[in-house]
C-alpha positions as CSV (number, residue, x, y, z in Angstrom):
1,X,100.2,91.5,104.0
2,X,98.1,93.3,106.5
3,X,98.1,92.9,109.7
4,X,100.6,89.8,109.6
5,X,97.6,88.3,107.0
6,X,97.3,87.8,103.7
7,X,93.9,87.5,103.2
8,X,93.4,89.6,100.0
9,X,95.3,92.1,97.9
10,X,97.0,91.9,95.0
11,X,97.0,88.5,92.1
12,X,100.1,87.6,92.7
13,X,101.1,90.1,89.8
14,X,100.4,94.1,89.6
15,X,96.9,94.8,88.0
16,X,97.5,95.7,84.1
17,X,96.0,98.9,82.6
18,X,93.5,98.7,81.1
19,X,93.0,102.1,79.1
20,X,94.3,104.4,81.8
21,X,92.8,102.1,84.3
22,X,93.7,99.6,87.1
23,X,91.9,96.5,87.2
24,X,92.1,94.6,90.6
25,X,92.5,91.6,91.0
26,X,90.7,90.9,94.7
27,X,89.3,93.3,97.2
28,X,90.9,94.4,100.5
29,X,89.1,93.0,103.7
30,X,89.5,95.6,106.6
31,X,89.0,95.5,110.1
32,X,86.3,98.0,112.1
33,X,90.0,99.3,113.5
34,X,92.2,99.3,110.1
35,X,88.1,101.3,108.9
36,X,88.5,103.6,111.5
37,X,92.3,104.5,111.0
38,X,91.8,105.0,107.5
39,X,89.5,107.0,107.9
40,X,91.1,109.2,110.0
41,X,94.4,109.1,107.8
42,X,92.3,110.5,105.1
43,X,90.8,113.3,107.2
44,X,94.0,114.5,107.8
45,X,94.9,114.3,104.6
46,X,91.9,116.7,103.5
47,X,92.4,119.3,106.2
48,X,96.3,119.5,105.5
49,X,95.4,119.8,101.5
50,X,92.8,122.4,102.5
51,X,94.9,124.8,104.4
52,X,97.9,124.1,102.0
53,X,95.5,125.7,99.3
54,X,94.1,128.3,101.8
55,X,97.9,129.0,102.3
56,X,98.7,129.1,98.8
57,X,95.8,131.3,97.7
58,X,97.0,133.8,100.7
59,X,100.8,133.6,99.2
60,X,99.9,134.5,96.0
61,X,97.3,137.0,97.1
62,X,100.5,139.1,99.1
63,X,102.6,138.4,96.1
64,X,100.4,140.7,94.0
65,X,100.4,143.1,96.6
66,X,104.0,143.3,96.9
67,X,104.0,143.8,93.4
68,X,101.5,146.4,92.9
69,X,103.4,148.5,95.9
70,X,106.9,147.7,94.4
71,X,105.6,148.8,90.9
72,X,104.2,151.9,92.8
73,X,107.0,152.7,94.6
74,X,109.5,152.3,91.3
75,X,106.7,154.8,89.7
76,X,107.3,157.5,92.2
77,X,111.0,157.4,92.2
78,X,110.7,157.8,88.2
């Protein structure tokens, strides 16, 4: 149901695999507004992923600098 219609979707069972593949039964009709949010939705989605791996690339980046002056510090108190 979308929107309070049924007007496509699913057969009324889940789609089978079909070597490591769905296979759909109908298509989805969308509005210019359902279009538009979806859109949207997946924008978001991107720029979150991005800066998560922006984030994660800088975490790991300080990590190996914490470790190289950790492992210089332990060097000069040896």
């Amino acid at each position: 149901m979308v929107g309070g219609r049924r007007d496509a979707g699913w057969h009324k069972e889940p789609p089978s695999v079909v070597e490591g593949s769905a296979v759909m039964a109908d298509q989805v009709t969308l509005t210019e507004a359902e279009v538009r949010a979806f859109s949207s939705l997946l924008t978001r989605v991107s720029d979150r992923l991005g800066t998560y791996e922006e984030q994660t690339h800088q975490d790991k980046r300080y990590a190996e600098e914490l470790k190289e002056a950790a492992n210089d510090l332990v060097s000069r108190l040896g």
